[in-house]
FISE-990176 format. One record per residue (C-alpha): y, x, z; residue number from 1. Coordinates in nm, 3 decimals, always signed. Layout:
// residues N
         v         u         w     k
         Y         X         Z   NUM
...
//
This chain:
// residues 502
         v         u         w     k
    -0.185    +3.951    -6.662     1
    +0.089    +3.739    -6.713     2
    -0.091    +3.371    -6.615     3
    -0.168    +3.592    -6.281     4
    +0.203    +3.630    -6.247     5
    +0.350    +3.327    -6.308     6
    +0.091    +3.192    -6.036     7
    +0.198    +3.426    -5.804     8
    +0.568    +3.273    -5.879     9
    +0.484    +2.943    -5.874    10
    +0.309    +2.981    -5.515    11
    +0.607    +3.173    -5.385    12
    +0.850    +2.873    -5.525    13
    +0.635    +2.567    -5.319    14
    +0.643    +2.850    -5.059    15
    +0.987    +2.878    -5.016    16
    +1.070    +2.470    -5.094    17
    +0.824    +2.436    -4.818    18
    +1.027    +2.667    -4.571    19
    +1.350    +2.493    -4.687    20
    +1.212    +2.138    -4.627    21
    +1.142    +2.260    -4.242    22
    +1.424    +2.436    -4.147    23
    +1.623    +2.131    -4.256    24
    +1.718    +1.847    -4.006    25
    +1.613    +1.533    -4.083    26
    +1.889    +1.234    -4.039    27
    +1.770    +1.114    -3.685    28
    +1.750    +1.436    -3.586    29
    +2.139    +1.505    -3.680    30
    +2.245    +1.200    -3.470    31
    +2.018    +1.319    -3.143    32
    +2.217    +1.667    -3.202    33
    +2.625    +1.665    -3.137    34
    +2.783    +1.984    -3.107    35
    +2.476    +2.179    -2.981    36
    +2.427    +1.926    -2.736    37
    +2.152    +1.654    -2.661    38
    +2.267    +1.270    -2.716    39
    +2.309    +1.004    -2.511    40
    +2.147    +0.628    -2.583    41
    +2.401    +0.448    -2.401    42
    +2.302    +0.138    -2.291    43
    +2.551    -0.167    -2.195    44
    +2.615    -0.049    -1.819    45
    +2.770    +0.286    -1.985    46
    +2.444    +0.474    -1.826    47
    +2.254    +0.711    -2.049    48
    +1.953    +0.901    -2.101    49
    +1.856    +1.265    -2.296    50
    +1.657    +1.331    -2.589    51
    +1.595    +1.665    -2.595    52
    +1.709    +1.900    -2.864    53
    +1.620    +2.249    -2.934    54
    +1.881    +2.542    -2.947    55
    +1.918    +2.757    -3.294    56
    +1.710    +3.026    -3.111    57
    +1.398    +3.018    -3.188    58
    +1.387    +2.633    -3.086    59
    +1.293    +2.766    -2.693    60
    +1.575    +2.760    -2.498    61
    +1.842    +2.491    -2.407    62
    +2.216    +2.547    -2.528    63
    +2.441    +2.706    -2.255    64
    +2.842    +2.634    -2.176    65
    +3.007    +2.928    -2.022    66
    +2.912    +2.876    -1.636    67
    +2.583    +2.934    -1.724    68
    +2.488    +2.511    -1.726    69
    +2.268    +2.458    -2.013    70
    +2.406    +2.079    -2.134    71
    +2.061    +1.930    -2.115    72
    +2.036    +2.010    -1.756    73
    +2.378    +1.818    -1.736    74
    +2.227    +1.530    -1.922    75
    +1.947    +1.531    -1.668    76
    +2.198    +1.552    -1.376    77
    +2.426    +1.286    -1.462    78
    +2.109    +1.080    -1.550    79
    +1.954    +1.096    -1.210    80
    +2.290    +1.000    -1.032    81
    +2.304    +0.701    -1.283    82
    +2.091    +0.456    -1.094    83
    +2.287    +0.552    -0.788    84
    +2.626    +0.442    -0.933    85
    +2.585    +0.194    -1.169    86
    +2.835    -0.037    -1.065    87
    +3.155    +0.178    -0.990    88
    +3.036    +0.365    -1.327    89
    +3.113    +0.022    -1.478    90
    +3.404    -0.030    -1.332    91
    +3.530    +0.351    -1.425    92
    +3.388    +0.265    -1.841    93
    +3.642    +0.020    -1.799    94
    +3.966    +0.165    -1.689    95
    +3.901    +0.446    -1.937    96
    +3.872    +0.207    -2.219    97
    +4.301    +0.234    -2.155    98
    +4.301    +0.595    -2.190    99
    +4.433    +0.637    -2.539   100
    +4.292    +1.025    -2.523   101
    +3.932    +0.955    -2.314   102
    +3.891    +0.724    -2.605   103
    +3.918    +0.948    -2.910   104
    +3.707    +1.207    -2.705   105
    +3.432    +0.948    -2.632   106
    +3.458    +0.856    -3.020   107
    +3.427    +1.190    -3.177   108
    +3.218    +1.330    -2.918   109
    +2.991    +1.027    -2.964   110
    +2.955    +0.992    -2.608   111
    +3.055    +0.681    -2.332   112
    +3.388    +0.719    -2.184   113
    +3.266    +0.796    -1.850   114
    +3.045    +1.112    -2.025   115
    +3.342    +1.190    -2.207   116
    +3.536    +1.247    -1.897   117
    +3.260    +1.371    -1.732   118
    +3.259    +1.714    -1.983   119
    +3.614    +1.705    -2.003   120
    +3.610    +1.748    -1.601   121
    +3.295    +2.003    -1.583   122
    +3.490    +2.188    -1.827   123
    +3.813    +2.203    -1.659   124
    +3.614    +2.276    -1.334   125
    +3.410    +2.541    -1.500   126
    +3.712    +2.727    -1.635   127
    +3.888    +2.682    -1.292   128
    +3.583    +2.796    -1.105   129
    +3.565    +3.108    -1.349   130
    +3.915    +3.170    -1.302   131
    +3.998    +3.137    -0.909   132
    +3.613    +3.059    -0.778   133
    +3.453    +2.757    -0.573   134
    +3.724    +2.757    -0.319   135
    +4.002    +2.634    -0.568   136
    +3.784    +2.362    -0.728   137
    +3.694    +2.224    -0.391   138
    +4.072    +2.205    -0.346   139
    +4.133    +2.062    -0.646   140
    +3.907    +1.794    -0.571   141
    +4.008    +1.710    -0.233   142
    +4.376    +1.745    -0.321   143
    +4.464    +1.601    -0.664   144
    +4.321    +1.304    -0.672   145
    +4.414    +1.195    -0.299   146
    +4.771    +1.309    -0.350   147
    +4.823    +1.083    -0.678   148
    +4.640    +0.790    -0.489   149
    +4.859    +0.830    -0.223   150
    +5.163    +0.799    -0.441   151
    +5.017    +0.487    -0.553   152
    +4.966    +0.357    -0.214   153
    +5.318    +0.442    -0.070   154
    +5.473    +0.215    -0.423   155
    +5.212    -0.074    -0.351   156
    +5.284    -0.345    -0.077   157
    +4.983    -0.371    +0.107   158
    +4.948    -0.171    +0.429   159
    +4.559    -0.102    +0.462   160
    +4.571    +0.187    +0.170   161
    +4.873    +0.317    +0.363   162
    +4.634    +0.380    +0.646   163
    +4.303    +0.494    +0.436   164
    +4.530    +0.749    +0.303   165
    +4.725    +0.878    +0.584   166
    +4.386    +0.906    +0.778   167
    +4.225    +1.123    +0.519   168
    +4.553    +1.336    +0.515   169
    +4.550    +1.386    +0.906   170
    +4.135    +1.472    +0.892   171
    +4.205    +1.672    +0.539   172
    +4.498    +1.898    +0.756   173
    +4.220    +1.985    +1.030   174
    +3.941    +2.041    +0.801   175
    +4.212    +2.282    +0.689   176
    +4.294    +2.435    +0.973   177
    +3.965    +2.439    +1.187   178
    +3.875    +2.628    +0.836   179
    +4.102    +2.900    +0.810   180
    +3.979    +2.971    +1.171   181
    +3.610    +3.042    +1.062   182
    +3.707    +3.197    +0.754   183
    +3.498    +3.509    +0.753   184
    +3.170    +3.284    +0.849   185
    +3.205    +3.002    +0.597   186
    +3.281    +3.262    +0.348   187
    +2.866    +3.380    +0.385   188
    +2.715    +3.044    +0.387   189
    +2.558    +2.961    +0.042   190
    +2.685    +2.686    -0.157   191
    +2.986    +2.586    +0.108   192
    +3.209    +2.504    -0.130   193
    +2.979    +2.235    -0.307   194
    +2.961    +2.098    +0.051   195
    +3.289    +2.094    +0.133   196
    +3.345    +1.906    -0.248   197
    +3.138    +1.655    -0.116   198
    +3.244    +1.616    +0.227   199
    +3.567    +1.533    +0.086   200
    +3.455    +1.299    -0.121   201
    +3.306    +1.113    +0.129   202
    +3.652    +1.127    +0.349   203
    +3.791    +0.947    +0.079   204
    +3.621    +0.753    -0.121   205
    +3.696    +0.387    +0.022   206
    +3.295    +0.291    -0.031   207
    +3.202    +0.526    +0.249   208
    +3.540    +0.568    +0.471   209
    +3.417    +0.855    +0.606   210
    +3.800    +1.018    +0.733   211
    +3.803    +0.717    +0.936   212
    +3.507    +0.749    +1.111   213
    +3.600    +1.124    +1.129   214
    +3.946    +1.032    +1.308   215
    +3.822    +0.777    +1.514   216
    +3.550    +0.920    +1.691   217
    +3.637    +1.314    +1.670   218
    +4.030    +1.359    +1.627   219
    +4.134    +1.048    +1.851   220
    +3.917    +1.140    +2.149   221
    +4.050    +1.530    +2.117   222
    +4.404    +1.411    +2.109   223
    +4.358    +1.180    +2.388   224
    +4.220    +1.478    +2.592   225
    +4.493    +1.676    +2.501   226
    +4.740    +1.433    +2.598   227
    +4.611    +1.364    +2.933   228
    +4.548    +1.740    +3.023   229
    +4.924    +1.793    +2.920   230
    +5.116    +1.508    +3.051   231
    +5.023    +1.625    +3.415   232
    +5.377    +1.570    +3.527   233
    +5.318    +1.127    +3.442   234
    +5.006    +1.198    +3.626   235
    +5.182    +1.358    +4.011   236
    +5.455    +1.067    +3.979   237
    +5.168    +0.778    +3.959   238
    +4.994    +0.970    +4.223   239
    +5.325    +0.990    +4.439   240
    +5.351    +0.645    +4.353   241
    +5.019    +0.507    +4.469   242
    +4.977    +0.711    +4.749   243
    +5.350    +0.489    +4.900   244
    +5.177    +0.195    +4.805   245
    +5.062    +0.118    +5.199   246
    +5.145    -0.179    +5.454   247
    +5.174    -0.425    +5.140   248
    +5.173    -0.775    +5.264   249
    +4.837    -0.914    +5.426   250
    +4.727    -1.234    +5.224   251
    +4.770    -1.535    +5.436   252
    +4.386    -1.642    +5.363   253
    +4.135    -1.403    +5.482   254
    +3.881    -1.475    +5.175   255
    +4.188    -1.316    +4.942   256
    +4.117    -0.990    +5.118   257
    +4.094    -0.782    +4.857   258
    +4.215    -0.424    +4.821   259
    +4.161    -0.093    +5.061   260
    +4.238    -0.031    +5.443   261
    +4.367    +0.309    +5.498   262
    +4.283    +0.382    +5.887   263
    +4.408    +0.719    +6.063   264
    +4.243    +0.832    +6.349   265
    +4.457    +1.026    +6.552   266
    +4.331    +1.104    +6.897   267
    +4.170    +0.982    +7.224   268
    +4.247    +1.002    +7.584   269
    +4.007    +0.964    +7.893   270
    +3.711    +0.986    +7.772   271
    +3.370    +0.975    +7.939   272
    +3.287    +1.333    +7.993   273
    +2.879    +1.353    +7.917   274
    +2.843    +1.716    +7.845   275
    +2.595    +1.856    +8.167   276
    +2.735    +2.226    +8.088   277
    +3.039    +2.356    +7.893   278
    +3.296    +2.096    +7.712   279
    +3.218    +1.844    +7.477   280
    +3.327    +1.817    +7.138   281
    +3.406    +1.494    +7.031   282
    +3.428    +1.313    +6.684   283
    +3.435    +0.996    +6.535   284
    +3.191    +0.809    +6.319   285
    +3.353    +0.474    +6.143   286
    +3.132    +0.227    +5.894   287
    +3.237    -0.068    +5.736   288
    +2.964    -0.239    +5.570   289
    +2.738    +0.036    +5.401   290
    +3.011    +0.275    +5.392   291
    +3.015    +0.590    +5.669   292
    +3.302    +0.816    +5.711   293
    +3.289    +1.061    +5.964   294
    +3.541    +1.301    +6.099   295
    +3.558    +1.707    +6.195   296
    +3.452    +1.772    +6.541   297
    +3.744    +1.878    +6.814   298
    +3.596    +2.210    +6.915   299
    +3.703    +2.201    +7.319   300
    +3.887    +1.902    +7.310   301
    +3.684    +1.794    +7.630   302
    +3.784    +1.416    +7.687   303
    +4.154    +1.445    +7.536   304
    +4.064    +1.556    +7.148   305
    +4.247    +1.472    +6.829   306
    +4.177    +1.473    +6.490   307
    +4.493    +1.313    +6.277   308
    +4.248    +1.224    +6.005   309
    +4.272    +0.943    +5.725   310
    +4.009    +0.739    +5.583   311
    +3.966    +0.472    +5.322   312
    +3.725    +0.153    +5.277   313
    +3.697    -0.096    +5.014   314
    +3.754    -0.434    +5.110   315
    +3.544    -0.754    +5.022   316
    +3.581    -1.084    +5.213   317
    +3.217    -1.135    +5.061   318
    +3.073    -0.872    +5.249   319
    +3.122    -0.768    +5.678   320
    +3.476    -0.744    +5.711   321
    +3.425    -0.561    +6.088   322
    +3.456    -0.187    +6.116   323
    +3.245    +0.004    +6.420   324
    +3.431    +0.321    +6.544   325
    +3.148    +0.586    +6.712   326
    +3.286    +0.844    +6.944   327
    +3.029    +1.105    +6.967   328
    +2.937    +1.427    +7.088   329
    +2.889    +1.704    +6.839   330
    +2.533    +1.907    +7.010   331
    +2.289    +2.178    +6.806   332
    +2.003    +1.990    +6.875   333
    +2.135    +1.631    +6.857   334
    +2.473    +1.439    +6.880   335
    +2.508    +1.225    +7.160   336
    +2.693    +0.887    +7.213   337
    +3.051    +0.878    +7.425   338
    +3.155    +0.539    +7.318   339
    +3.236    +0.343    +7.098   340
    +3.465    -0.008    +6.921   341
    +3.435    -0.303    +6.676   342
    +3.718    -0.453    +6.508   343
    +3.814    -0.667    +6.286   344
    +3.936    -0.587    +5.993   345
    +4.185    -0.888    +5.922   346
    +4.338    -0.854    +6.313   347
    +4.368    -0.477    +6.291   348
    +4.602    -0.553    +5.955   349
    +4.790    -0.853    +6.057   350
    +4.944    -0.655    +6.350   351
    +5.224    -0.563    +6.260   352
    +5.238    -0.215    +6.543   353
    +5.035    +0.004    +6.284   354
    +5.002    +0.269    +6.518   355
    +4.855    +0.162    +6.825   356
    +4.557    +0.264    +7.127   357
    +4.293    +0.089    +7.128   358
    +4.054    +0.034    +7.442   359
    +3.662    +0.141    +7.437   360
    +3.379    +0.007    +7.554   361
    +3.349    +0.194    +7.884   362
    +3.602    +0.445    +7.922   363
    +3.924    +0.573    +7.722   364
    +4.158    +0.461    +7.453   365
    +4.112    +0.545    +7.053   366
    +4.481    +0.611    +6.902   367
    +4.498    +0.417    +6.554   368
    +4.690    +0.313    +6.292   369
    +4.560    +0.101    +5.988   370
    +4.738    +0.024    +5.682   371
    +4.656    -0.228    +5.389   372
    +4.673    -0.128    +5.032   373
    +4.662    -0.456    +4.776   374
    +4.479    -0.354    +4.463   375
    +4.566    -0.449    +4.129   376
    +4.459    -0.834    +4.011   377
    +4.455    -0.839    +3.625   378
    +4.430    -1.179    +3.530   379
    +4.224    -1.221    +3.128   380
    +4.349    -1.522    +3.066   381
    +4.268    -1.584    +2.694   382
    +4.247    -1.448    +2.328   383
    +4.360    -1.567    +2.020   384
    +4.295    -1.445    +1.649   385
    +3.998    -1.286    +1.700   386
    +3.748    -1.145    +1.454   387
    +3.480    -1.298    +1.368   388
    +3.141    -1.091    +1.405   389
    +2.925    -1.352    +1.409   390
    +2.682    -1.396    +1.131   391
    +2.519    -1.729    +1.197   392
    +2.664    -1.988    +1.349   393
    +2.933    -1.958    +1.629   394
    +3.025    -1.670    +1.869   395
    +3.015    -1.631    +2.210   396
    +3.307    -1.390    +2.328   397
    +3.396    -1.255    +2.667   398
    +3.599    -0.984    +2.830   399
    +3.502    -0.735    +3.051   400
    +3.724    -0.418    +3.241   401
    +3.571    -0.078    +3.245   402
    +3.767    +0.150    +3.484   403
    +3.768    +0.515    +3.359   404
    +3.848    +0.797    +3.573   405
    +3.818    +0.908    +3.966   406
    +4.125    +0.716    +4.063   407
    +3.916    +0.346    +4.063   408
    +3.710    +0.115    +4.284   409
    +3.598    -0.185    +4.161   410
    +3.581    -0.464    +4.438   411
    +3.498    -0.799    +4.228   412
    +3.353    -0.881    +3.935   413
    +3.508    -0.717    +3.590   414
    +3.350    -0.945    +3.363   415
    +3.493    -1.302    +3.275   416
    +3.240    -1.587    +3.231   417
    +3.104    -1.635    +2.822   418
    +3.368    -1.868    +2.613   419
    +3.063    -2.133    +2.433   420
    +3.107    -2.162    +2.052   421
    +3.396    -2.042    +1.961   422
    +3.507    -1.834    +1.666   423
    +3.872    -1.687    +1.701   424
    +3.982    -1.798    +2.017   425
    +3.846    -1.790    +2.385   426
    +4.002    -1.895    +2.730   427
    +3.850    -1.750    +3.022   428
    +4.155    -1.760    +3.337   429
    +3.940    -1.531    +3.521   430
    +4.022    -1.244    +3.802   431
    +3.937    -0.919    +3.845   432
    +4.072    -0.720    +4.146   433
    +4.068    -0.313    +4.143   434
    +4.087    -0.078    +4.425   435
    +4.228    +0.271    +4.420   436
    +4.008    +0.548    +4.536   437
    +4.217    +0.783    +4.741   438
    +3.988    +0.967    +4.889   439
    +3.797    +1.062    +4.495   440
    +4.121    +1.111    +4.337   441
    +4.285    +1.382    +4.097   442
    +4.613    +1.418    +4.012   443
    +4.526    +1.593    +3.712   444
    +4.206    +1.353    +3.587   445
    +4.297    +1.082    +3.341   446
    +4.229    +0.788    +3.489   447
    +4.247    +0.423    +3.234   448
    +4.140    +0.094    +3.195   449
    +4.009    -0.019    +2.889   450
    +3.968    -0.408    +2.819   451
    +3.664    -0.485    +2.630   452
    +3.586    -0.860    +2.404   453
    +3.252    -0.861    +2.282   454
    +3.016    -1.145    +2.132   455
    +2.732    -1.217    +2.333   456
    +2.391    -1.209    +2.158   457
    +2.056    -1.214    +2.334   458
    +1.949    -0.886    +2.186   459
    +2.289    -0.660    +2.154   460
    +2.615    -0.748    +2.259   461
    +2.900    -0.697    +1.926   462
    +3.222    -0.568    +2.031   463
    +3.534    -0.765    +1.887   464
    +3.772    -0.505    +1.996   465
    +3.913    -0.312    +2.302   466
    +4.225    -0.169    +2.418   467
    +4.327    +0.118    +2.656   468
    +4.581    +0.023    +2.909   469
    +4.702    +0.368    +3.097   470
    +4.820    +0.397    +3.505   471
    +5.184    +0.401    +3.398   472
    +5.108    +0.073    +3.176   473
    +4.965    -0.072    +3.507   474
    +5.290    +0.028    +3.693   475
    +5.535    -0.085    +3.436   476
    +5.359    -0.414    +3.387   477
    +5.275    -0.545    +3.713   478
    +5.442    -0.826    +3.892   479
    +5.629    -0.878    +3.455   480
    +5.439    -1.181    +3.386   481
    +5.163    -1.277    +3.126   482
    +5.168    -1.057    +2.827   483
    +4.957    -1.064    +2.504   484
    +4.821    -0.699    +2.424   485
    +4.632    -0.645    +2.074   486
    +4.254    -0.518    +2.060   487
    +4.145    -0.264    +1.808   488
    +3.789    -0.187    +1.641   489
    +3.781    +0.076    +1.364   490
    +4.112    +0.140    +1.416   491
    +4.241    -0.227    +1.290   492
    +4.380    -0.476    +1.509   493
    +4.081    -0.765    +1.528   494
    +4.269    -0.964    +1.797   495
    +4.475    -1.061    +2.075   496
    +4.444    -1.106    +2.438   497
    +4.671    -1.272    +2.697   498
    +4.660    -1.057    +3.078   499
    +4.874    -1.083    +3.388   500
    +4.881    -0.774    +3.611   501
    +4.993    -0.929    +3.967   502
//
């Protein structure tokens, strides 16, 4: 009886050693097991990967921080975004090396410095996103940082982080605003906040420069519509302006004749009468080149009719420089011919009697007057400091004028001849004459010129830079002299050019 017990007692003792030897952790498994949380083999980039550890319950479920974020589910996070950022993780070991409190907390964590900040900024975000929600951490992150990095930039010399940050602040402010706006809709769209996190991020992180591209093509175009739309008053006093711009001096050489004859038809006397029953109703038909203009019809105005009605042509030497005046009979079935004159275009200016009659073919004088308009020759005469987008070898640049907005004609070529193998300078001396366009034109319509460099390729043309030069820029420079205006891509100067506006 007794050898039965003490065998039962012995086989409960290697029992129980048995149970004690499993429960307890071995050595490796105490390093692989910080604080509840998995390890991290840390390699020499400061990147990482889990081992996986078992929680105290049971062994079947991962330990959980207060948001609910089990910490191997962090380890797996920051382990797939790793490969993505080795380099500016690096860079980021580095500079915490000089944080004297990152440091202890990497050391007695037994975790990198970049992990150690890493938990010490989920936590603070976790207890701010428990405390406020997703809306204050989002403004945390697009706020703190950029505010103490724009401290910085305001005490350094250098003006480029002057402009990354006062870019971000301008898109950051309408984010803000265009925000508050849609309020109650944002408000129902899952995850939001996350995105807006990372949206700012990309605004300012200087890798992807994204405010910039967010100011350049979205905020600037919106303020330059607003501008134009509100500045009508500059607008009516360029119009009043152009529209006094008539009987401008008549180039000695009739090749030079560039620019726009305004003609005014006023009336006719003794005309043929060709109607067989009732009166005629006359009108005139003019062409110059392949351009038609054609006026109302003079309902009863028999052989004595008048009109009092202006047209404009474009000019070019190159092309016919006689216009052919139709009188003609307006019928329901079809127009007939009364009569009709050719003149030229160069005689009908040089007179100096701008209202005058004019004799037909058969019978009857045409009442005219004709006035000259000289356009606007901008002279590209050459560039200097110019960027160089070239990858191999030398570029190619050359200038071209793009005329934006109802109030312009173009009447010669607007694109200077290719500058051979240069790199940061280019001389061209080329001409490019513009017309106005009276008859299309809005007071209210923002009309510009924008000056254009690019590199020629065989494939795609690069653009060096542009510029924007406005109708009251045209006004205020013409007849000044040569000036050198700078050209802008990405919202950095990247070169000058040398004009005259005659």
């Amino acid at each position: 009886m007794r050898s039965s017990q003490l065998a039962k007692s012995s086989s409960k003792n290697k029992y129980n050693s048995m149970r004690r030897r499993k429960s307890k952790p071995s050595r490796s498994q105490s390093r692989n097991s910080v604080t509840g949380s998995g390890y991290f083999d840390v390699d020499d980039a400061g990147l990482s990967s889990p081992s996986h550890s078992r929680s105290s319950s049971g062994g079947k479920g991962h330990s959980r921080s207060a948001s609910g974020v089990s910490a191997q589910e962090l380890q797996w996070l920051v382990m797939l975004l790793s490969p993505m950022f080795k380099e500016e993780l690096s860079q980021v070991e580095r500079r915490l090396a000089k944080v004297h409190f990152i440091d202890s907390l990497s050391r007695s964590l037994k975790l990198t410095r970049v992990q150690a900040a890493a938990a010490l900024a989920t936590a603070i975000g976790a207890v701010v996103f428990l405390m406020s929600g997703g809306n204050a951490l989002s403004n945390l992150i697009g706020f703190v940082y950029p505010l103490y990095a724009s401290f910085k930039a305001v005490r350094s010399v250098e003006k480029d982080d002057d402009t990354h940050w006062l870019t971000y602040w301008v898109v950051y402010g309408s984010f803000t605003v265009v925000q508050s706006f849609f309020q109650g809709i944002v408000s129902k769209i899952p995850f939001f906040q996350i995105f807006k996190s990372l949206f700012l991020m990309w605004c300012f992180l200087p890798k992807y420069n994204g405010a910039e591209k967010i100011y350049r093509y979205v905020i600037y175009r919106i303020t330059l519509w607003l501008k134009f739309h509100d500045d009508r008053g500059s607008m009516r006093r360029v119009s009043s302006f152009l529209h006094k711009m008539v009987d401008d001096e008549v180039p000695e050489n009739q090749e030079e004749l560039y620019g726009v004859l305004r003609i005014t038809v006023h009336s006719a006397r003794g005309l043929e009468d060709i109607q067989k029953i009732g009166i005629q109703d006359p009108y005139v038909q003019l062409r110059l080149g392949d351009v038609v203009h054609r006026s109302r019809a003079d309902r009863d105005g028999h052989v004595n009719p008048k009109w009092n009605e202006t047209f404009d042509f474009q000019i070019d030497p190159d092309e016919t420089t006689k216009i052919t005046i139709k009188v003609r009979n307006e019928n329901h079935v079809a127009d007939d011919s009364i009569d009709r004159l050719e003149l030229d275009v160069y005689d009908l200016l040089r007179n100096k009697q701008s209202r005058r009659w004019h004799p037909l073919n058969r019978k009857g004088e045409l009442e005219l007057a004709a006035h000259y308009v000289a356009p606007i020759k901008i002279s590209i005469l050459e560039a200097r400091k110019l960027d160089d987008v070239q990858t191999v070898g030398k570029q190619d640049p050359f200038a071209q004028l793009e005329l934006m907005g109802s109030w312009f004609n173009p009447t010669h070529a607007l694109r200077t001849p290719t500058s051979q193998d240069t790199v940061h300078e280019a001389k061209w001396n080329h001409d490019c004459f513009i017309n106005y366009n009276f008859d299309e034109a809005h007071d209210d319509e923002p009309s510009h010129v924008v000056l254009s460099v690019f590199n020629h390729n065989t494939t795609v043309n690069d653009l060096i830079g542009d510029v924007r030069i406005t109708l009251d820029q045209l006004d205020a420079w013409q007849h000044t002299g040569p000036r050198w205006v700078s050209i802008e891509r990405d919202m950095r100067k990247s070169g000058e050019v040398r004009i005259n506006i005659a």
